[in-house]
N, C-alpha and C positions, 0 to 999 in steps of 0.2 A: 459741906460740899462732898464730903465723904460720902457722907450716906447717900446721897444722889446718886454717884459714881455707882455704888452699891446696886443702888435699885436700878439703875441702867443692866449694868448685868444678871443681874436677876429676869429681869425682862426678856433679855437675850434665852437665857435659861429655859423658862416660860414658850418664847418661840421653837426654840430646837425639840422641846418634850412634847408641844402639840404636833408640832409634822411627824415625830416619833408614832403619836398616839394616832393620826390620820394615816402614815403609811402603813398602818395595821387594818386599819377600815378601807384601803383606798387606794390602788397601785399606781402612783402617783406616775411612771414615768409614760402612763398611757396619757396624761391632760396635760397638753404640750404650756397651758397657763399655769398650774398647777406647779409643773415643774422649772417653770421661769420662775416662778414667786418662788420657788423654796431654794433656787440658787442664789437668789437676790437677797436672800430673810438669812440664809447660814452660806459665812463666806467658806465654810471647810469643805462645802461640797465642790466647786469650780476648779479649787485645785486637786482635789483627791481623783478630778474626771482627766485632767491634763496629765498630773501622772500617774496616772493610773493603778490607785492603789484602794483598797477598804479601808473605812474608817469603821472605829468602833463606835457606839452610843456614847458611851463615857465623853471620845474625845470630843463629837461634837457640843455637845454640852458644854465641854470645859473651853472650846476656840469660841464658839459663840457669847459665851461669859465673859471669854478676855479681848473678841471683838464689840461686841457693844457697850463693855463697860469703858475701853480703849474713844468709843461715838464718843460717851457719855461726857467722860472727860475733857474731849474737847470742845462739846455744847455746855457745859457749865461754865469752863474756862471765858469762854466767848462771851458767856452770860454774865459772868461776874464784870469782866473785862466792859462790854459795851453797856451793862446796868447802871454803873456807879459813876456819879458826873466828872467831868473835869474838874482838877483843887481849883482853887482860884489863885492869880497871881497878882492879885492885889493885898494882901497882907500884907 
């Protein structure tokens, strides 16, 4: 399950480095869809616009990691949780 957790934030990873590599191709805050997705994809952006601060590359990488690997966790949990049957109470 670790490793899962793992690749969940790796994945988060993955998304923050491509809007990284598109807002270099792309001025994202001109494609009003564009820029709903990319608040929706990295939660550091929503609050960095509330209070009003810059974020560096680094951190969004690292909030993104400790935000989907934080999903992740709790869809495996769920998964282990609802996967495995009930014991039985007839023994």
């Amino acid at each position: 399950m670790k490793h899962r957790i793992e690749l969940w934030g790796l994945f988060g990873v993955a998304i923050a480095v491509a809007w990284g590599i598109l807002s270099l191709a792309v001025s994202i805050s001109f494609h009003p869809a564009l820029w709903a997705l990319a608040r929706f994809t990295c939660p550091i952006v929503p609050v960095s616009l509330v209070f009003h601060f810059g974020v560096k590359w680094y951190w969004v990488i690292a909030s993104n990691f400790a935000a989907y690997a934080l999903v992740g966790s709790m869809v495996e949990g769920l998964r282990l949780l609802l996967g495995r049957p009930a014991a039985s109470a007839t023994r």
